[in-house]
Every structure is written in C-alpha cells, then in structure tokens.
C-alpha positions, -999 to 999 in steps of 0.1 A, spaced: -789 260 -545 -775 287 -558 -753 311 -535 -763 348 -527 -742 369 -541 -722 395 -521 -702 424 -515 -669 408 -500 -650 424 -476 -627 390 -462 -598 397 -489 -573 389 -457 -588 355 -453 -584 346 -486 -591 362 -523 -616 346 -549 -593 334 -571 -588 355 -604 -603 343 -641 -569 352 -654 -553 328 -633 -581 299 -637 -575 303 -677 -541 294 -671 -547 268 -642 -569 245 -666 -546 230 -688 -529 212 -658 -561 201 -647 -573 184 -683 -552 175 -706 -519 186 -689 -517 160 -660 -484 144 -654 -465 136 -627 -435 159 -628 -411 130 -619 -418 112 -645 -392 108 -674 -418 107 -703 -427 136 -723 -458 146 -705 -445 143 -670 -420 168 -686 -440 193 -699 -457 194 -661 -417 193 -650 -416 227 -672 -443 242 -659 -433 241 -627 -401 252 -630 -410 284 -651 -433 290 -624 -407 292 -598 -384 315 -618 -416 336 -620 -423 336 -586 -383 342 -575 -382 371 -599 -409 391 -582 -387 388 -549 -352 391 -564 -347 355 -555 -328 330 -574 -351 301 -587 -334 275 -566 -344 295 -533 -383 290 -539 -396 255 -526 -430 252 -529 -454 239 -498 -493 236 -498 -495 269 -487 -489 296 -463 -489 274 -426 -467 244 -437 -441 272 -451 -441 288 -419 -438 255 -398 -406 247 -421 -389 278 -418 -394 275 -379 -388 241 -370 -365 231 -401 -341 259 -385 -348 253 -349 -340 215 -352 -311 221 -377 -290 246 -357 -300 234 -317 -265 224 -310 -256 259 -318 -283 276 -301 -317 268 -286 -333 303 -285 -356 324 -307 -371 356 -306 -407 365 -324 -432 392 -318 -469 389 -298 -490 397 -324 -478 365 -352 -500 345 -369 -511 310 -350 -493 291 -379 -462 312 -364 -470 311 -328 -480 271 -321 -450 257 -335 -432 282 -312 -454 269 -284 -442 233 -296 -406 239 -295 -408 255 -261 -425 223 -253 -390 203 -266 -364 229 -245 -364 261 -268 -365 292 -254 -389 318 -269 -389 356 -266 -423 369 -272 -419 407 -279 -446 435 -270 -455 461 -298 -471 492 -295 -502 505 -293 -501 505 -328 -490 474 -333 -452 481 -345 -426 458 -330 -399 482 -311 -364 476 -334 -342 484 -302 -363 455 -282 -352 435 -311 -315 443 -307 -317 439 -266 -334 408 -268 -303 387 -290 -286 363 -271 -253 347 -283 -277 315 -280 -300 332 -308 -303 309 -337 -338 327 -352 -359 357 -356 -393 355 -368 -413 387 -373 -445 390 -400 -441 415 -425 -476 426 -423 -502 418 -398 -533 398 -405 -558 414 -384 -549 449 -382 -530 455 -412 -497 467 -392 -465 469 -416 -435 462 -395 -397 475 -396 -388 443 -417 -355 461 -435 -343 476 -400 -346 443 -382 -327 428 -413 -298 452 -407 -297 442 -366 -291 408 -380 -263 413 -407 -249 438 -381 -253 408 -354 -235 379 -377 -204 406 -381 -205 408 -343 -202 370 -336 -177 364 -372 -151 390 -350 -157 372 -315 -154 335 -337 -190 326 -325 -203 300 -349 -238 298 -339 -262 313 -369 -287 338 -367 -310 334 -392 -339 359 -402 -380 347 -416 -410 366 -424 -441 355 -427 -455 377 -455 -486 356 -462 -512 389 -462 -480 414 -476 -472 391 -504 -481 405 -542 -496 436 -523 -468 452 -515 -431 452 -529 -409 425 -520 -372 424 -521 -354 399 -500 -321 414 -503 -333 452 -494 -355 434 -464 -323 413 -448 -341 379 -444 -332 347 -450 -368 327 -452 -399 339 -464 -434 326 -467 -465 333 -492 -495 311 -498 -511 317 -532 -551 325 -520 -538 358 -506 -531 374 -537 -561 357 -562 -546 323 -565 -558 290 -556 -559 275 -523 -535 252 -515 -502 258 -528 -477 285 -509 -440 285 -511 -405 293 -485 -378 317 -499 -350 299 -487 -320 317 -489 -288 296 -499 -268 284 -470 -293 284 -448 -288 250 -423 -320 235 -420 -341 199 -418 -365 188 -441 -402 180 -422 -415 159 -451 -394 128 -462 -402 106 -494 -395 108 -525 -368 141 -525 -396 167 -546 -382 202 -543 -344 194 -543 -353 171 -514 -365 198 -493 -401 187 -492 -413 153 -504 -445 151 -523 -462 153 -560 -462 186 -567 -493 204 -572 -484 215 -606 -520 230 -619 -518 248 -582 -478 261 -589 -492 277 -623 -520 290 -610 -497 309 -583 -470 322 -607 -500 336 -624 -512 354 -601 -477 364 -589 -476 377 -623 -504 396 -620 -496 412 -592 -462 424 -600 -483 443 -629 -506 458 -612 -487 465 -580 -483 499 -584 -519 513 -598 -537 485 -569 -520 501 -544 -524 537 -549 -563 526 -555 -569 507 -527 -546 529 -501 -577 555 -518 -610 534 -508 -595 522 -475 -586 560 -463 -624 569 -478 -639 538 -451 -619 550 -427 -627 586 -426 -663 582 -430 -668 556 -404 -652 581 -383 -672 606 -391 -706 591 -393 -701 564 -363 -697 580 -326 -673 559 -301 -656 542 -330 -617 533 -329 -592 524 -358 -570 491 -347 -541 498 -360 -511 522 -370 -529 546 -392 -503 553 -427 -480 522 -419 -504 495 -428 -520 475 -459 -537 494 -483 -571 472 -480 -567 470 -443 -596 491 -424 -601 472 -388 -620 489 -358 -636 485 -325 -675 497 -321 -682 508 -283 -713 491 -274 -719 460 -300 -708 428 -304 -686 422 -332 -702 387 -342 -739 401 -339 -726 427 -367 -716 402 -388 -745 384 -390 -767 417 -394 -742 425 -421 -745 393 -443 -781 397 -440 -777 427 -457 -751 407 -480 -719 417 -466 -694 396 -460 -667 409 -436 -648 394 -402 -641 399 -369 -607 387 -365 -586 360 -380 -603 337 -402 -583 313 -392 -598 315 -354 -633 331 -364 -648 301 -344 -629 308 -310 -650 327 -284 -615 338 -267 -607 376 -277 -579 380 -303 -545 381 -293 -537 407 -319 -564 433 -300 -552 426 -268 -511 430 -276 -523 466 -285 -539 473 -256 -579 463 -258 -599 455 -230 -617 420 -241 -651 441 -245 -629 462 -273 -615 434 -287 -652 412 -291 -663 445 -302 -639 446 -333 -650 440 -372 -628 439 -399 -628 452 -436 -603 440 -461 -605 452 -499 -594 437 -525 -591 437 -567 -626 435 -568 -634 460 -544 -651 488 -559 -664 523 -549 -697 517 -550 -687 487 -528 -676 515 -504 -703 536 -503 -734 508 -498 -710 497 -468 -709 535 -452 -747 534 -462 -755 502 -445 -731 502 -412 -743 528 -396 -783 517 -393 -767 487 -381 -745 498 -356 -774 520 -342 -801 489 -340 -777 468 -322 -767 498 -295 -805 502 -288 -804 463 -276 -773 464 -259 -779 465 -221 -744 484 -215 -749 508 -244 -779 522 -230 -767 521 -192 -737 541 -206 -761 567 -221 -780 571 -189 -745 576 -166 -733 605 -196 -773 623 -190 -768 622 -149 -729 636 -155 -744 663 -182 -777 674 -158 -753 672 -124 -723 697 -142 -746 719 -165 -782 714 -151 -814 703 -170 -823 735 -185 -785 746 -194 -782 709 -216 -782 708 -253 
C-alpha cells in the first residue's frame, strides 16, 4: 500500500533523512560491510570511515576528534553523560542541578539517580521558557558535581543562556581551585533539536559534554554521539569489547556514522542561508495565525527560539482532535513531544510555563524543516483556520464561553448599543 503523501510539519521529532546523505550511506550497506575491528583490509576501510566521520563531526563543534564517541543516538548520549558523571565523581559530590522543562531522556535518569541517593535541583523557567542564570549561580552547592541544561527546547523551541551558564561554571571551578575543593563541576547539554540548526562551539558555550542524535538534522535513525571533553572523570555504561576508546562497547554502526557526518556536513553548509530562511516562514506562521485565529497563544519566547519552531495553544479545541482533522487534510504536525505523543498527561514543558492543563491539551506544534517550503506555509494558514472553527462549533466549552461574553456585552452596553 502505498503511503499518502504529505506536507510535514514534525521536523522536531525527527527529519526524513536527506538523498545526499543516503548516496553516501550505501556503500556501507553493500559492498562496504566490515567490522571496524577487524585487522583485514576491509574491516579497515569501514575503520576509515569511521574515523573521518568523527573528525568531521568534531570539526563542526570545534572539538578534537578524540572527544566525539558515538552512541545509537540522542537518549543513550544523554543517559552517559548523566550517569557516567554521576557514578564517576559520587565520592566527591552527590548533587546535580537541571532545569524543569528537559527532555524525558534527561529527566528519568535524574529520577533514577534520586532513586540511588542523588540530590536533584529541578529549576523553574519563565514564562517563556528561559532558565533564570542567577537561579543557576544560587543553586551550586560545594556538593555540585553536574549541570545539565538543553540547549534548545523540544517542544517550544526555547534557546537557553548556554554560554552564560558556561561562564558560572569556569567561574565556579576557580572558586573551589582557591578554597582547595576537589570535587568537579562538570557542564552537558543536550542539543539533540539545536544540533546542525544552529552554531555550535563547545569552547564559546563552556560545556564539557554534549549530545546530538543524527535524525535531527536529516540523518538516519540510530546513531547520535557525546562530546566528551578531555578530562572529564566518568564510567563507561556499556562494557565489552572497548569500541570507542573503551568508552562504549559495541560494533559500530559504521553505514549509520557516515550517514551522520554527512549530514553534519551538510549542515555546516547550509547553516547560514537555512537559518535566515526558515527564521522567514516560521515568523510568516506565526504572524498569520495570529492574525487570522482569535484566542490563539505562541508557547514560547518569541526571537530566542529555533528558526522552525512555531508552537501554540488554541482556546477552545483539543489539540489531538486537530491533529487528526489535519492529517485528513494531509498534514502532519504534533502536539507535544513525540517522544510522549501517546501519554494522555499534559506536557510538562506547557505546564513549567505556566499552562492550565486545558492550555496545555489544547497545544499543536509546527516544526519546519529543509523541505519546508512556502507554499507549504500558505496551504497550512489556508487549511487551520476552517479547522479550528469546525472543532470550536462542537466544543461544549467554546460555545458556553461565547454565550457568558453575549450576556457580559448585552448587560454593559445593552442589546441595541452591541456591534
């Protein structure tokens, strides 16, 4: 059966993966198929390709090659950074600071540790999302071994003070060196949805551990890696047979490694020009929806977030019932995390903000991408609106609210003063 085609607005859960980056992908599926351990000529040539696709990757970061290990994607890179460090440096420390509004491949393994004696502090953020840098600063302990804040968020797009938080924590280890405290502070990102769309230097941002998953930025699914700065004390979670310096155990994925230095490759290309055109169709979505949709709100800061990032909350629907109306109409878009688009709670992300639930259920998000065109953009502002008004004539509370605004209107102005 062949699939409907359609007009995809999910970039943030993941990106269809680029021709480009097929075309240099097959090789290591065919014909190109060693094992990279292997001592023999074509177990080589896979060992090559690997590490030319780590150099590539460490490049785009200003990374040296040995800092990149590669994982099988985005989750297990954040679970190493967090638990490698915790388990590594908990006779110097046992507490850890981390914002609200992370992703849940950030957040359970926080839960987990907490579970096993850490301490976590979970830090508000603003309306708009934004992590407050002097909370940061207050809440460091001399017991502080980690900080873990995303570099851009998931859901709403929000780009946080990633460099400033870097300097609290340089300023922070020349703070214990003069008082001869030994215990580390260490500093990760998880730049999963900021990776290849924005620039990325790990020495201007401050942090010591990064993590990127390839199907973000039209790679495969997968394959991700950890920037792991040098002299960073941490535990390995997967033992065997000492892949990736010994660092994490397991046959690499090597057509999956080319496939993501390709598209890293891409992406440092077209950084720039993507960028400046997306930033350009997100702001068009965004003012039009605005203006054509009543009782709408953007989720969100406004300037500081993802170029491709437009989410909102529609007064009077429910955001799954839009969904649906909208694949019908062959849209594909979400309402939240992909990665929870199955949970009936309300996101965590909307409510951190400030959301009632109703506000939160009532969210839909659109995130653009290379393929994302302006016709793309207009057929969406031509479609959402019909939409949106079909499912506020069956909602109960939509109509009850129109009712309560006629009374207020006919009880301040009267019946024949109305408009």
């Amino acid at each position: 059966m062949k699939t409907k085609i359609k007009i995809y607005f999910d970039n943030a859960a993941t990106t269809p993966l680029d021709p480009r980056v097929l075309a240099a992908m097959l090789p290591y599926l065919k014909d190109n198929y060693g094992n990279a351990s292997t001592l023999y000529s074509l177990g080589q040539k896979a060992k090559e390709a690997i590490e030319k696709s780590r150099e590539t990757i460490a490049n785009f970061i200003g990374a040296k090659s040995e800092e990149i290990i590669f994982t099988s994607g985005g989750t297990e890179a954040d679970n190493f950074a967090i638990k490698g460090v915790a388990f590594a440096n908990e006779k110097l420390g046992q507490h850890i600071i981390t914002s609200k509004i992370e992703h849940h491949a950030v957040l359970e393994p926080f839960y987990w540790l907490e579970k096993r004696g850490f301490k976590v502090t979970y830090l508000p953020v603003d309306k708009n999302g934004l992590v407050n840098i002097n909370e940061v600063e207050k809440a460091i302990t001399d017991e502080t071994i980690l900080i873990s804040i995303m570099h851009a968020n998931n859901e709403i797009g929000t780009i946080q003070p990633i460099a400033e938080i870097g300097q609290i924590v340089k300023r922070t280890r020349e703070e214990r060196k003069n008082r001869n405290i030994q215990t580390p502070i260490y500093f990760h990102t998880d730049a999963v949805q900021s990776f290849g769309h924005l620039p990325i230097n790990v020495d201007e941002l401050g942090v010591d551990l990064l993590s990127a998953s390839a199907h973000k930025l039209y790679g495969p699914k997968g394959v991700g890696m950890l920037y792991l700065r040098q002299g960073v004390k941490i535990d390995s979670l997967i033992h065997g047979g000492g892949h990736e310096s010994g660092m994490r155990s397991g046959t690499e994925n090597v057509a999956g490694i080319v496939g993501f230095a390709k598209a890293v490759e891409l992406a440092k290309e077209e950084l720039n020009k993507e960028f400046k055109r997306l930033t350009e169709l997100r702001d068009k979505l965004i003012k039009e929806i605005l203006e054509k949709i009543k009782d709408v709100s953007l989720n969100g800061d406004r300037y500081l977030r993802l170029p491709g990032n437009v989410n909102i909350s529609i007064k009077g629907i429910e955001g799954e019932a839009a969904l649906l109306y909208l694949d019908k109409k062959s849209i594909a878009c979400s309402t939240g995390s992909a990665c929870s688009s199955r949970s009936l709670k309300p996101s965590h992300v909307l409510l951190a903000i400030g959301k009632t639930p109703e506000e939160a259920h009532s969210s839909l998000r659109f995130t653009l991408g290379r393929f994302t065109s302006a016709k793309d953009i207009n057929y969406l502002l031509k479609v959402l609106p019909e939409i949106i008004g079909q499912l506020r004539k069956m909602s109960p509370t939509w109509q009850e609210d129109i009712v309560k605004k006629e009374i207020y209107e006919d009880k301040c102005f009267g019946k024949e003063e109305k408009v």
